[in-house]
C-alpha positions in Angstrom: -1.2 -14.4 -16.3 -2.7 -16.2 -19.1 -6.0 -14.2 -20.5 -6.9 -16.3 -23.6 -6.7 -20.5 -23.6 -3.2 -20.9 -23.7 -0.4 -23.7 -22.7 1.5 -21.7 -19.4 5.3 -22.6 -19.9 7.2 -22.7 -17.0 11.0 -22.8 -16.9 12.2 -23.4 -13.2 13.7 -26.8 -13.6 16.2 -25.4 -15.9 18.4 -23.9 -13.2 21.9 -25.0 -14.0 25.0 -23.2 -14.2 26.7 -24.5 -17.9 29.6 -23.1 -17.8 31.6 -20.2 -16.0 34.7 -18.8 -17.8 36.7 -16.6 -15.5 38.9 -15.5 -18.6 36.2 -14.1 -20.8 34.1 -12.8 -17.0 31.1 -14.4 -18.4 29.1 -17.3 -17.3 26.5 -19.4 -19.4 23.2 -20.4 -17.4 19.8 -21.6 -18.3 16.9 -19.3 -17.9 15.3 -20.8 -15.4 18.4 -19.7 -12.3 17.4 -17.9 -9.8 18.8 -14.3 -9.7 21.0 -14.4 -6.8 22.0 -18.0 -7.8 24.5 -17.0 -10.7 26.4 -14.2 -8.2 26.7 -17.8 -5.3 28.2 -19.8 -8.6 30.4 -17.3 -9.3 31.6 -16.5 -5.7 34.4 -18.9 -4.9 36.0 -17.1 -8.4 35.6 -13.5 -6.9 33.1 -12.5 -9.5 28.9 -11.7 -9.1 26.4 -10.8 -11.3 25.6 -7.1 -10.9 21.8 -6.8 -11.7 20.3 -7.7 -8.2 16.2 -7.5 -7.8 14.7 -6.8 -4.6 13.4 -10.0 -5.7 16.5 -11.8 -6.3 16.0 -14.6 -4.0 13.2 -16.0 -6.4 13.1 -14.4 -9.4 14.6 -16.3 -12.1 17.2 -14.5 -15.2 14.4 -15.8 -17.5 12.1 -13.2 -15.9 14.8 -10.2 -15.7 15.8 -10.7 -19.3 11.6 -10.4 -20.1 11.4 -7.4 -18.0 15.2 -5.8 -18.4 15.1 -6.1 -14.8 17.8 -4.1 -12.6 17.8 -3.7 -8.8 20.2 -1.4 -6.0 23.2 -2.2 -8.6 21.9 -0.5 -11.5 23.6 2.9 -10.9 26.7 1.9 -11.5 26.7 -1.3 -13.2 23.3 -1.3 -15.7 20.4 -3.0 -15.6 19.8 -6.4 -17.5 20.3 -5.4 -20.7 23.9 -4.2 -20.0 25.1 -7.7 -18.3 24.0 -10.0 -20.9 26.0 -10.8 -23.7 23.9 -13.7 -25.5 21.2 -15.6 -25.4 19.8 -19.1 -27.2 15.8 -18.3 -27.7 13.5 -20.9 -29.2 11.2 -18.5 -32.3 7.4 -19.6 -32.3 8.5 -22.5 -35.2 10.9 -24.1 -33.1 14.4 -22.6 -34.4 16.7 -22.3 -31.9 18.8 -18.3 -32.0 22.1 -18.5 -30.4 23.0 -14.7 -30.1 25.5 -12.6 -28.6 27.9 -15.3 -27.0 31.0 -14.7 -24.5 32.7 -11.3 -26.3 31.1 -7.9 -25.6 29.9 -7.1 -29.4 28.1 -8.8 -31.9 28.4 -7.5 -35.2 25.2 -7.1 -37.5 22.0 -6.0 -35.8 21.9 -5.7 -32.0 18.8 -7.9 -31.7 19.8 -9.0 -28.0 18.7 -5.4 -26.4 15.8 -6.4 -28.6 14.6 -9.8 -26.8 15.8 -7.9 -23.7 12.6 -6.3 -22.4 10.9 -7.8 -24.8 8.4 -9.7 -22.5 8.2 -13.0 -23.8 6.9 -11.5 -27.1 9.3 -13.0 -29.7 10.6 -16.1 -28.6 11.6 -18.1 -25.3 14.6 -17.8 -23.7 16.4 -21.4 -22.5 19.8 -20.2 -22.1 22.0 -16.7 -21.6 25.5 -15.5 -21.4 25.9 -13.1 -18.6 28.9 -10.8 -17.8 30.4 -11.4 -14.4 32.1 -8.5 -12.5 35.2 -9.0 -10.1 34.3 -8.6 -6.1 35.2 -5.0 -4.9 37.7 -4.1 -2.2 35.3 -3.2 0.0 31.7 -1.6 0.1 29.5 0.4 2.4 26.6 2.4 2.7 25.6 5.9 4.2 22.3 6.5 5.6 21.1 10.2 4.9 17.9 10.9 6.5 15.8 14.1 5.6 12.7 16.0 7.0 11.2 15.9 3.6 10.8 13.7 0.5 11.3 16.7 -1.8 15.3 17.3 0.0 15.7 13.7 -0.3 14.7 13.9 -3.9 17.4 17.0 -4.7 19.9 15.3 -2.5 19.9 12.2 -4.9 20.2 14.8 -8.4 22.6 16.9 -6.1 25.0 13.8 -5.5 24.8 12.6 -9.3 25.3 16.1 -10.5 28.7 16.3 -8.9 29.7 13.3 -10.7 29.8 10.9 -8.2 28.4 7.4 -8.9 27.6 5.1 -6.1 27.1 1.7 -6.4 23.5 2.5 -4.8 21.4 5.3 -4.1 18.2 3.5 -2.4 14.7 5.8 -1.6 12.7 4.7 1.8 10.0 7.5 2.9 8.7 7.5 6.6 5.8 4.6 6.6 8.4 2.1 4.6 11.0 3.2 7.0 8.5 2.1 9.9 7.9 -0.7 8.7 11.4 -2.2 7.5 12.8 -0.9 10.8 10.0 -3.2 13.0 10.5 -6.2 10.5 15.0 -6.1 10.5 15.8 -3.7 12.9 18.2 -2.5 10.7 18.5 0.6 13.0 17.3 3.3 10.5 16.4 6.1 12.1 12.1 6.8 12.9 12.3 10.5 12.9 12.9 11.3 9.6 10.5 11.8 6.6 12.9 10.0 4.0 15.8 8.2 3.8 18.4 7.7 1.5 21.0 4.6 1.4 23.9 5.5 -0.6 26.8 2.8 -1.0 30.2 3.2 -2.2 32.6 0.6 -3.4 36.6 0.7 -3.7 40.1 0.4 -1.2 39.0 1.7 2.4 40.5 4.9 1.9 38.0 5.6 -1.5 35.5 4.6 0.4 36.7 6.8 3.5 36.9 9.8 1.0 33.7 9.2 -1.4 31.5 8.9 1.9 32.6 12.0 3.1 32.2 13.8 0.0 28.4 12.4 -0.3 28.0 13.7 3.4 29.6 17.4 2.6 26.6 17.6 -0.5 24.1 16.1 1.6 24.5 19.3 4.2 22.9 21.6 1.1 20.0 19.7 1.5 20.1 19.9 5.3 19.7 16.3 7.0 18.6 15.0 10.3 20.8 11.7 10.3 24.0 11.3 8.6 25.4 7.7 9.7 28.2 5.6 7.9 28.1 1.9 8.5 30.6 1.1 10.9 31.0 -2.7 10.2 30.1 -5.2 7.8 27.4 -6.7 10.0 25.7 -3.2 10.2 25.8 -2.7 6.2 24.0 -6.6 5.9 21.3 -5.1 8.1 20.8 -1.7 6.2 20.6 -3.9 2.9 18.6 -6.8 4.8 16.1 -4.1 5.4 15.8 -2.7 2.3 15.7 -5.9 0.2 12.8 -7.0 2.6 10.6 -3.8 2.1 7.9 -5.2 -0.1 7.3 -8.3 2.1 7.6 -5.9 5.1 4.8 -3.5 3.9 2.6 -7.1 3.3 2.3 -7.4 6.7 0.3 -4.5 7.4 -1.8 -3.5 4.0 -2.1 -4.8 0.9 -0.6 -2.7 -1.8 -0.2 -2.0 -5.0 3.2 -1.5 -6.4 3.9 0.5 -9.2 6.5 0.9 -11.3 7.8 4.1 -13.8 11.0 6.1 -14.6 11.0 9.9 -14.1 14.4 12.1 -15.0 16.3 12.6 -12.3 15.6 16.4 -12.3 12.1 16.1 -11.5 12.5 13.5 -8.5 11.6 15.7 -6.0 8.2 17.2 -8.3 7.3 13.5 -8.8 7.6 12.7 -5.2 5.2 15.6 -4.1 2.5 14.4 -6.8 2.7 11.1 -5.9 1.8 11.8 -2.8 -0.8 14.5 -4.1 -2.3 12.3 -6.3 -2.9 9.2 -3.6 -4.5 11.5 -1.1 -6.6 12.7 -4.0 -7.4 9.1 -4.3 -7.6 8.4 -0.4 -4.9 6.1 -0.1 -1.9 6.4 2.1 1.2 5.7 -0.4 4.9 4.1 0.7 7.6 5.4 -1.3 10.7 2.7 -2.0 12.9 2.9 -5.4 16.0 3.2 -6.8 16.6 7.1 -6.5 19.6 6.8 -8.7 18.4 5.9 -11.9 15.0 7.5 -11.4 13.0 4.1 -11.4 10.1 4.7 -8.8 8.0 2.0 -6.9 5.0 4.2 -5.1 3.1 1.3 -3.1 -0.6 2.0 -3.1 -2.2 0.9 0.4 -5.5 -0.6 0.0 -8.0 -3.3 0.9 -7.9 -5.9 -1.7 -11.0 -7.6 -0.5 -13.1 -4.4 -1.6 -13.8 -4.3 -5.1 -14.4 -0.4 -5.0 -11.1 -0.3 -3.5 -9.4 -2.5 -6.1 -10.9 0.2 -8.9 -9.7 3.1 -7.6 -6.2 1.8 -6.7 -5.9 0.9 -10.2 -7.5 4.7 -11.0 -4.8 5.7 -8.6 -1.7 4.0 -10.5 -2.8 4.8 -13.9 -2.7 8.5 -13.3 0.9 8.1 -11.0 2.2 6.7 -14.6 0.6 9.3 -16.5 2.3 11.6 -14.3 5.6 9.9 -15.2 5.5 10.1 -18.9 4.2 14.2 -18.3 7.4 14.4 -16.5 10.0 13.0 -19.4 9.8 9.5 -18.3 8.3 6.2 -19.1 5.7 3.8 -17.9 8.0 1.0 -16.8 11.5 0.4 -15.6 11.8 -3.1 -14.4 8.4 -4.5 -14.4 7.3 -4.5 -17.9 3.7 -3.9 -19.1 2.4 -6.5 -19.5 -1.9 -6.4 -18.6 -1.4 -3.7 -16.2 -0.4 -1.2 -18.4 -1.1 -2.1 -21.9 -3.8 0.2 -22.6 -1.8 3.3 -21.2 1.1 2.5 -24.0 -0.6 5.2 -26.1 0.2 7.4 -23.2 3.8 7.2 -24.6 3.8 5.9 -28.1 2.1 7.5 -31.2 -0.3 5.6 -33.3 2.5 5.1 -35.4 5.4 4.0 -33.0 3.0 1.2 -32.0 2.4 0.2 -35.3 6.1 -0.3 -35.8 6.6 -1.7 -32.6 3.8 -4.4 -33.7 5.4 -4.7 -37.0 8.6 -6.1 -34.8 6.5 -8.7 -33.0 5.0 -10.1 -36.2 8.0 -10.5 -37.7 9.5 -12.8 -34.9 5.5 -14.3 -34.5 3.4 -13.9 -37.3 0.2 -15.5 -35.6 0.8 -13.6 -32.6 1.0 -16.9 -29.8 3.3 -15.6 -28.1 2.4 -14.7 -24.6 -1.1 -13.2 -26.3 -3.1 -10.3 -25.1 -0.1 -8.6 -23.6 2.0 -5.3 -24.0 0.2 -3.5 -27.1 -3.5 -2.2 -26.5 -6.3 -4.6 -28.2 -7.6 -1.9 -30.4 -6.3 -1.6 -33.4 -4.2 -5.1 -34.0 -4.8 -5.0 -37.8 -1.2 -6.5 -38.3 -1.5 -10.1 -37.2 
C-alpha cells in the first residue's frame, strides 16, 4: 500500500522453480512462487515445503519471507525464517546479495533471519533457497471440542507442556465454527464453544498412540467432542475447513483480522480479554489461530461502509495488541507491521531499540526508498 509517490514493484511473473536438489533437500525458486506451488514441485520427489499460510494458494514466498510468514505447520517445523536457507536480494544501488545457499549455516553474520521479516525494508528479494522436508508416513487430525474458549486455551498449554508436539494445533471458537461448518461441511461439531484441531504425523501406530495420548490430556480440560479422523477424505475436509475460514467469515461480515503472539501460558487470559475488550467495543469477535505457537488472529466484525465503524474497529485492534505485548508477547506473528501497526511499535520497543533498529535500515538504504512510510513510527526519523 504505497503512501508517498512511489514506483509499486510487483514480482508475480517470476514464478519458476530453478532448481530442486533432492540430495541437499533444498530447492531454489524465484520470489514471486506461490506458496503452495514449491510443496506441488517438490511432490513427485516426496518432499514439501513446511511453512503453509492459510493463504497459500496465492500468497507468493516473496511475501512470507517479508512477513516471516508460518501457517498450521509452524509447531513443529518453524515458520519462514527456519525453512530458508538463502536468498539473492537486489540493495537500493542495484547489487545483487547471494546469501545463505543450499547448506544449513553460513558462517559470518546471520544476515538472512535479518531480511527475513524484514518487510521489504532493505532490499528486494528475486530468488531463495528453501529447505524441503520428506512426506510423513501418514498424518491425521483430532477434533477436541470444549464448552469454553478458556478450556480450549489450557488444553492447548496442557498438551505442549507434556511434551508432545503436533504437527498442528489449530483454534476455531463457536461463530468461526458456524460458519466454516455451513461453507465445507467439514462435519465439526455446532455445540461446542471452541474447537481445537490437533494433527499428528508418523507410522499408523505413532499416530494410533500420540492421538490417544492428546485425547487422555484433553479429559482434564473436560470436552464435549473428542473425534479422530477416520479416513483421509475426512482429515481433507477438517483442513478444507479451516484453510477456508477467512473467506468463509467474508460472507457474512466484514472483518478485521488481527494478528499478535501471546505466551502460551496466558492463552486462555488472552482469549477472555479479547473477547472483553470487543464487547467493550460493540463488536462481535471470531477467534481462528494457530494455538500452538501462540500466534492469534481475533477477526473484528464490522461494517466497513461506516466510517464510525471503521474508527472504532481500528480503536478495537489497537488495544487487542496492546493487550498482547502486556501479556509477554509481540504485535505481530505473520503479518508484519507494516501501516497498521507502525505507530504502536513503541508499544514494544524503547526509544532506543528503534533507534538501532532504524540504524539497520539506513545502513542497507541510506535514503530510506525502500518501501517508505512503513514499520517505524514517523516521529522521530532523525537518521535518514
Amino acid at each position: 500500500m504505497p503512501l508517498e509517490d512511489a514506483i509499486v514493484l510487483g514480482i508475480s511473473r517470476m514464478s519458476r522453480v530453478l532448481a530442486i536438489d533432492a540430495a541437499n533437500r533444498v530447492a531454489r525458486v524465484e520470489a514471486g512462487i506461490t506458496n503452495i506451488a514449491i510443496s506441488q514441485a517438490a511432490a513427485p520427489q516426496g518432499f514439501f515445503y513446511a511453512p503453509d499460510p492459510s493463504s497459500q494458494l496465492a500468497c507468493t514466498l516473496g511475501g512470507n519471507i517479508a512477513t516471516n510468514s508460518g501457517g498450521a505447520h509452524c509447531l513443529k517445523y518453524g515458520v519462514t525464517v527456519n525453512n530458508v536457507q538463502g536468498v539473492r536480494i537486489v540493495l537500493m544501488d542495484g547489487e545483487i546479495l547471494d546469501i545463505g545457499g543450499d547448506y544449513l549455516d553460513a558462517p559470518g553474520y546471520d544476515f538472512l533471519s535479518l531480511i527475513v521479516g524484514s518487510e521489504g525494508q532493505l532490499g528486494v528479494v528475486t530468488e531463495a533457497t528453501v529447505r524441503l522436508i520428506k512426506m510423513p508416513e501418514g498424518a491425521r487430525p483430532i477434533l477436541l471440542g470444549f464448552g469454553s474458549a478458556e478450556a480450549a486455551g489450557a488444553c492447548v498449554a496442557g498438551i505442549i507442556a507434556a511434551g508432545i508436539v503436533p504437527v498442528a494445533i489449530e483454534f476455531m471458537d463457536r461463530p468461526a465454527i458456524h460458519v466454516c461448518e455451513n461453507f465445507v461441511h467439514a462435519g465439526y461439531p455446532l455445540d461446542v464453544e471452541a474447537l481445537l484441531i490437533v494433527e499428528v504425523e508418523g507410522s499408523e501406530d505413532e499416530i494410533a498412540t500420540l492421538l490417544e495420548t492428546i485425547a487422555e490430556i484433553a479429559e482434564s480440560y473436560r470436552p464435549l467432542v473428542i473425534h479422530a479422523s477416520q479416513s483421509g477424505a475426512e482429515s481433507a475436509l477438517i483442513w478444507k475447513g479451516r484453510k477456508a475460514a477467512f473467506g468463509a467469515i467474508g460472507q457474512i461480515s466484514d472483518y478485521y483480522c488481527m494478528d499478535g503472539v501471546i505466551p502460551l501460558s496466558k492463552l486462555p487470559e488472552a482469549l477472555h480479554e479479547v473477547g472483553r475488550i470487543c464487547k467493550r467495543y460493540r463488536f462481535d469477535v471470531a477467534n481462528i489461530f494457530h494455538a500452538g505457537d501462540g500466534n492469534l488472529h481475533p477477526l473484528i466484525l464490522y461494517n466497513a461502509n461506516d466510517p464510525a465503524e471503521l474508527e472504532r474497529a481500528e480503536l478495537c485492534g489497537a488495544e487487542i495488541l496492546k493487550l498482547c505485548v502486556s501479556l509477554g508477547g509481540c504485535l505481530t506473528g505473520e503479518h508484519g507491521v507494516g501501516i497498521e501497526k507502525r505507530d504502536l511499535m513503541p508499544v514494544q520497543f524503547t526509544p532506543a531499540d528503534l533507534a538501532q533498529q532504524m540504524r539497520v535500515k539506513t545502513a542497507f538504504d541510506p535514503s530510506w526508498l525502500l518501501n517508505p512510510a512503513k514499520v517505524f513510527p514517523l516521529e522521530g526519523r532523525d537518521l535518514k
